[in-house]
C-alpha positions as CSV (number, residue, x, y, z in Angstrom):
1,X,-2.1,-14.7,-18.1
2,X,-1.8,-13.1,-14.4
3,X,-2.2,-15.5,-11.9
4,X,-3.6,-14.8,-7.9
5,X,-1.6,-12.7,-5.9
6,X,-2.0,-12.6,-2.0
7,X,-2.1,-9.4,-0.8
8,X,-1.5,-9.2,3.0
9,X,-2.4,-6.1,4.8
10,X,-4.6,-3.7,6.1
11,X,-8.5,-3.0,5.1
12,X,-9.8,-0.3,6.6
13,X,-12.6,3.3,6.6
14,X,-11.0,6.9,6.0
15,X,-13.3,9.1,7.6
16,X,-12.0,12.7,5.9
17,X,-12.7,16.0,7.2
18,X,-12.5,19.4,6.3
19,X,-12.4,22.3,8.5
20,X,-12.6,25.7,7.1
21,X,-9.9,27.6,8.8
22,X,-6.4,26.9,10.1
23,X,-5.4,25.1,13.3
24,X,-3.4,27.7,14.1
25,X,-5.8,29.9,14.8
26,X,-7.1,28.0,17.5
27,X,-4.6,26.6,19.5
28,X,-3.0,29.1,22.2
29,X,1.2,28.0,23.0
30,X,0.4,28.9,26.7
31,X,-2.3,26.8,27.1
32,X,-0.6,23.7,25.0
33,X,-0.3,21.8,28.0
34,X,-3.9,21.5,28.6
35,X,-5.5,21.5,25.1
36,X,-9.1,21.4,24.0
37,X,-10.2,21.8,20.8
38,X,-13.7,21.0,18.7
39,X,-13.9,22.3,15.1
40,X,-16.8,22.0,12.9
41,X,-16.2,20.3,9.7
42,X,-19.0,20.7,6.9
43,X,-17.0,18.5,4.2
44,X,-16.8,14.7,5.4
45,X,-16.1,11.6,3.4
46,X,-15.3,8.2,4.5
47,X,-13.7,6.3,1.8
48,X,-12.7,2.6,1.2
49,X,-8.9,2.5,2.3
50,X,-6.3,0.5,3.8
51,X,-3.5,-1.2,2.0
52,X,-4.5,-4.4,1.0
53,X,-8.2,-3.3,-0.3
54,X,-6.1,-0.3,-2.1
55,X,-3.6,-3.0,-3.6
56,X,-6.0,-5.2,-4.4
57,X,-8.3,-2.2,-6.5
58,X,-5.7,-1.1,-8.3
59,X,-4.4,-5.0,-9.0
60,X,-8.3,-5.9,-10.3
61,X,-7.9,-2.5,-12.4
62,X,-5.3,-4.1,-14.5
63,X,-7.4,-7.6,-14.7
64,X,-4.8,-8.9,-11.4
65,X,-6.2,-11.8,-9.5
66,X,-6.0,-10.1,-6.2
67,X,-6.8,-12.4,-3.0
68,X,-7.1,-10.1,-0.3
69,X,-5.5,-11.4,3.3
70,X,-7.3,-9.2,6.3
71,X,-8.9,-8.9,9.2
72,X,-12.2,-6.8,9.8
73,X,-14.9,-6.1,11.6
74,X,-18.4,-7.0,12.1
75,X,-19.0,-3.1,10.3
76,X,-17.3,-4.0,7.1
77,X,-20.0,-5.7,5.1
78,X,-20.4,-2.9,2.7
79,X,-16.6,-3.1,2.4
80,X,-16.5,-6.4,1.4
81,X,-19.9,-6.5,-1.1
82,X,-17.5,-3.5,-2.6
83,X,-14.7,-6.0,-3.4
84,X,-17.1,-8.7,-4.0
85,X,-18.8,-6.5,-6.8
86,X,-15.6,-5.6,-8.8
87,X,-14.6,-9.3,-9.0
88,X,-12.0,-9.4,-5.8
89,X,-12.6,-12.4,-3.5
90,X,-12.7,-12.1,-0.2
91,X,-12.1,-15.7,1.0
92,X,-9.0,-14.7,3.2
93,X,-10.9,-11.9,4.3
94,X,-11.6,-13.0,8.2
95,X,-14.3,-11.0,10.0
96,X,-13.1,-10.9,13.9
97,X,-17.2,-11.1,16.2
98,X,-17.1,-8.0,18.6
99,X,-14.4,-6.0,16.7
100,X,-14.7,-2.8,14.5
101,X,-13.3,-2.5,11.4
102,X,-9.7,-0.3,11.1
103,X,-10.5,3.4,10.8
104,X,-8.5,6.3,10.3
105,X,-10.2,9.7,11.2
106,X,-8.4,12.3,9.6
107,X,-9.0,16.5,9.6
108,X,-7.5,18.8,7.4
109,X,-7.4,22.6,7.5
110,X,-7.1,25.0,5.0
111,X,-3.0,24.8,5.2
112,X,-3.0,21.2,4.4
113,X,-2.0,20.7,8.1
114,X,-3.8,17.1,9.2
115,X,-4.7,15.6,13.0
116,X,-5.1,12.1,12.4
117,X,-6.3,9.2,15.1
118,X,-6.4,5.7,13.8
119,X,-7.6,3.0,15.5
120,X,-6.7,-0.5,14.7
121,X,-9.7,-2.4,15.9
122,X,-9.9,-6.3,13.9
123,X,-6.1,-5.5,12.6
124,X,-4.8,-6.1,15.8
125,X,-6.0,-9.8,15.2
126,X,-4.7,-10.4,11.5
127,X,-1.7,-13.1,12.8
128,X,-4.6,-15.4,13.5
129,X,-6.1,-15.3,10.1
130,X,-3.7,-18.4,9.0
131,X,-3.7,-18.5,5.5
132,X,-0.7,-21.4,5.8
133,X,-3.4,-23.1,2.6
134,X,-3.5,-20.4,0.7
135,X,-2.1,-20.4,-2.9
136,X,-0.7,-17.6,-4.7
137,X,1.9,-17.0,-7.7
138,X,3.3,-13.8,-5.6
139,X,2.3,-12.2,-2.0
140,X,3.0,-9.2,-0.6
141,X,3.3,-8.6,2.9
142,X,1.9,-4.8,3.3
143,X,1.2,-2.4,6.4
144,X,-0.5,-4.3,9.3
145,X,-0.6,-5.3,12.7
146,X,3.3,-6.0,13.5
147,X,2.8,-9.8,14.7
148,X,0.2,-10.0,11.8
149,X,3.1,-9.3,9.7
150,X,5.3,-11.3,10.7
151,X,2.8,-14.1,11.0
152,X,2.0,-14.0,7.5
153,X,5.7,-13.3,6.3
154,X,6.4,-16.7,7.8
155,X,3.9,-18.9,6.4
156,X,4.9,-17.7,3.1
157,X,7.9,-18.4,3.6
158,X,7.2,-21.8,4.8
159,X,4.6,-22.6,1.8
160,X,7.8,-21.0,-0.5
161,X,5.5,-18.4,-1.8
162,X,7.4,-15.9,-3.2
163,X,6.9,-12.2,-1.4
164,X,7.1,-8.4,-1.4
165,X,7.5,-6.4,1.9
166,X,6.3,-3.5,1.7
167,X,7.4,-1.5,5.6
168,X,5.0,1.8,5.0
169,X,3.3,3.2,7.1
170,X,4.4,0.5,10.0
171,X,7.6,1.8,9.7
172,X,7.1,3.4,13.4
173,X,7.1,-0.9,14.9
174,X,10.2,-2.0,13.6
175,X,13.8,-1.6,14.3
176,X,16.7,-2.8,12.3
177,X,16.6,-6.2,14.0
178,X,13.1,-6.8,13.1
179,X,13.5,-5.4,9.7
180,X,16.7,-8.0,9.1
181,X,14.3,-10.7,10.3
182,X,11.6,-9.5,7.6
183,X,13.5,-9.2,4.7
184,X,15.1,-13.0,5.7
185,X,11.7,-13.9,5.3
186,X,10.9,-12.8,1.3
187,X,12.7,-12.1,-2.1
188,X,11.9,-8.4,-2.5
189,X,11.8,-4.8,-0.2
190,X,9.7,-1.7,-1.4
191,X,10.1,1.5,0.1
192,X,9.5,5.3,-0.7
193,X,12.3,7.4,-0.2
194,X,12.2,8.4,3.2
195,X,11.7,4.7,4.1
196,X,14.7,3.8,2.3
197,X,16.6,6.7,4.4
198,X,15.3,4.9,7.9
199,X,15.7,1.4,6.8
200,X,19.2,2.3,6.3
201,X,19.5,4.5,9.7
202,X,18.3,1.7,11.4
203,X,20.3,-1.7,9.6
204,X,23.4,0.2,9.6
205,X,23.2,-0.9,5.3
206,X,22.7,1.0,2.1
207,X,19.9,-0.4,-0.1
208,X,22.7,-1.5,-2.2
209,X,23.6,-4.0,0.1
210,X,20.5,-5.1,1.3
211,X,19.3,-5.9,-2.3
212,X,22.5,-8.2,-2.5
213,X,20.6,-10.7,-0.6
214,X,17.4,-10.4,-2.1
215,X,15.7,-10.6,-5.9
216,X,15.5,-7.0,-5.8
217,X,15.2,-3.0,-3.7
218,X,12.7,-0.8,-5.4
219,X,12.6,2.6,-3.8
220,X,9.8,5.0,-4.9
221,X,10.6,9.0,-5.4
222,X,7.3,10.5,-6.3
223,X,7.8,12.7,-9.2
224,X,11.2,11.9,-9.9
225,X,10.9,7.9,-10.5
226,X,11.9,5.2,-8.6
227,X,15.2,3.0,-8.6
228,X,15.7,-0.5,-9.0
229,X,18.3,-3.0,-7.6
230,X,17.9,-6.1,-9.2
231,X,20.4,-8.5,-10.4
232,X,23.6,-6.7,-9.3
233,X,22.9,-3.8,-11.1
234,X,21.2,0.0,-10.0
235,X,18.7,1.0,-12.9
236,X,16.8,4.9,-12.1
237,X,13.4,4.4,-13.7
238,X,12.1,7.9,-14.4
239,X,8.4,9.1,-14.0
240,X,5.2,9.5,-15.8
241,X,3.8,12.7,-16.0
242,X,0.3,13.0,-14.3
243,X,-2.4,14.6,-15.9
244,X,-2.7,16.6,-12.1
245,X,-1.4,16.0,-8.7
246,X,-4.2,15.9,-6.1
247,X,-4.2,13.8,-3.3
248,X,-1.3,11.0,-2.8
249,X,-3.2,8.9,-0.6
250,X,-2.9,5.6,-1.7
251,X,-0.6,6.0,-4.5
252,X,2.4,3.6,-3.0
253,X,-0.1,1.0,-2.8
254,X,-1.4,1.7,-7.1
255,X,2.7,1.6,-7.3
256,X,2.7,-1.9,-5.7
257,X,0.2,-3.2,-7.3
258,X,1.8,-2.3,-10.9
259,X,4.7,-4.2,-9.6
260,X,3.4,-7.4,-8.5
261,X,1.1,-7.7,-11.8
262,X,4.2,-7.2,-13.6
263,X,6.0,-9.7,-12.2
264,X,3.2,-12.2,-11.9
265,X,3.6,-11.8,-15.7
266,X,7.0,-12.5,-16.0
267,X,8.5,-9.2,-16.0
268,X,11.4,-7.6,-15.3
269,X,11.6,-5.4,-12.3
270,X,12.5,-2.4,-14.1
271,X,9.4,-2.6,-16.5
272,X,6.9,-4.1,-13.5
273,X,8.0,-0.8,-11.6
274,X,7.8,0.8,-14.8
275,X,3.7,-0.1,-14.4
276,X,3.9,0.9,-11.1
277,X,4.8,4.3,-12.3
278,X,1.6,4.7,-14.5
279,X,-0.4,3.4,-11.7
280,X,0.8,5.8,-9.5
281,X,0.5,8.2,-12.0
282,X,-3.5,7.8,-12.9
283,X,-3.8,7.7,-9.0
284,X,-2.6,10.5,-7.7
285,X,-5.1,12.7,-10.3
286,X,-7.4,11.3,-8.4
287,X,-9.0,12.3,-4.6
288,X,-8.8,9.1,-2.4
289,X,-7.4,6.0,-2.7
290,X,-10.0,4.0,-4.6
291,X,-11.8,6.3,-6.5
292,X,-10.2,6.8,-10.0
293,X,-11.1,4.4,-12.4
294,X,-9.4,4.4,-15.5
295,X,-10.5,1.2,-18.0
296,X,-7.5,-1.1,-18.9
297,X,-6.7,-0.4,-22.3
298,X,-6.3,3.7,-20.8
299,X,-3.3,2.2,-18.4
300,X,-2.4,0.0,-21.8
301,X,-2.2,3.2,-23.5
302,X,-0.2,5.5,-20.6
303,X,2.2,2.8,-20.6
304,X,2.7,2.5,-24.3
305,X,3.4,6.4,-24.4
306,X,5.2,6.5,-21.3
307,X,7.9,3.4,-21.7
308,X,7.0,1.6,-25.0
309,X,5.8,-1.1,-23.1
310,X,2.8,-3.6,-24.3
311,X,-0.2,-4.7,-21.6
312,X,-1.1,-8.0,-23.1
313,X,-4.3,-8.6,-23.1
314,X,-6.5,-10.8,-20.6
């Protein structure tokens, strides 16, 4: 039986565009300095994102109890009857009067290159959503607001909730200090690989060390696994083939979410990140962050073939 997990984070709109040419093209190096561009983009989507909606799909996916911990907007009622519909409660969901939801407005050309402007609207306000009475067999503490994060590290911490940081894409607010304060604050650290390469820059400490004072490291490397520090020991946990490879968005947070709902069983942290391989797997086949939807005995099966491991069922 899994039992609620908090997931702390971000919800917000991806508003993704495509132009048909290259950037390139249209920006002249002598006039750089005073740049005006305007591109017309016939292929637009805008896409459920953010981390803790993404954690919290991919957690509900495997039959997870996801409790989603966010701030939004007055714009994010069709958001939240989204979550609402596929069984996710949104009770910890606080909806800041006068505010917009997150958005990210991202355009890609025909290269792959990417502008991007995001703008954090009702996540600047996510430390004041107190969930300090919220109950939860495991959080995780995901990309947010920086105070937010820390706000709601703390209160774990203080309620002796059990907790995942996951630095991300708010790897840009913290320095060492503040990352030596976070991880002070909860039992395990999850990075990617080039993560794991600044959190080290920055702490002056291999991930080896760091994991010495925590339950465990896990660092994700795409196609070629993930490792795990747990328990005085280094374990490489090696990848799952996906069926195709078509847009990581979103595929750290299918990876967390495989993690926590193996350890909210009772896993190990090998075989919860072991999950998180297959669910990063099925993802990244997929275009957006929210939009595959393979039925749980499929991620039963991909795990069986892929580790010999058995999703028990609900």
């Amino acid at each position: 039986m899994a039992f609620p997990i908090l997931v702390c984070g971000s919800i917000a709109f991806d508003s993704i565009a495509v132009f048909e040419g290259r950037f390139k093209d249209h920006i002249l190096p002598d006039r750089i300095q005073s740049l005006s561009l305007s591109f017309t983009v016939p292929s637009l989507r805008k896409v459920y994102g953010g981390c803790a909606g993404n954690i919290s799909y991919n957690l509900r996916l495997l039959g997870g109890q996801p409790l989603p911990v966010a701030t939004v907007g007055e714009d994010a009622s069709d958001y939240l009857d989204h979550l609402r519909k596929l069984g996710i409660s949104t009770e910890w969901v606080r909806v800041a009067p006068g505010t917009y939801t997150a958005q990210c407005f991202v355009t890609n050309d025909l290269d792959d290159n990417q502008i991007a402007a995001f703008h954090p609207g009702a996540m600047a306000l996510a430390a004041d959503n107190d969930i300090s009475a919220a109950e939860g067999a495991w959080a995780i503490v995901a990309p947010d607001a920086k105070d937010g994060m820390f706000a709601h590290a703390r209160r774990l911490h203080a309620r002796g909730i059990p907790a995942v940081f996951d630095l991300g894409q708010a790897m840009p607010l913290f320095s060492g200090e503040d990352i030596e304060d976070m991880i002070k604050l909860v039992q395990v650290l999850t990075l990617n690989d080039y993560e794991a390469g600044v959190v080290e820059q920055r702490t002056g400490r291999d991930m080896a060390d760091i994991a010495k004072g925590l339950q465990a490291v896990i660092v994700t490397r795409g196609a070629n696994g993930a490792t795990v520090w747990a328990n005085g020991t280094t374990e490489e946990i090696a990848a799952v083939k996906a069926d195709a490879v078509v847009d990581p968005t979103g595929c750290g947070d299918a990876h967390r979410a495989g993690l926590l709902y193996g350890v909210s069983l009772g896993w190990s942290w090998a075989d919860s990140c072991r999950l998180g391989n297959v669910m990063g797997s099925i993802k990244v086949a997929s275009r957006g962050p929210q939009q595959h939807q393979p039925t749980r005995d499929e991620i039963a099966q991909r795990l069986s073939q892929g580790y010999g491991l058995v999703l028990p069922p609900l």
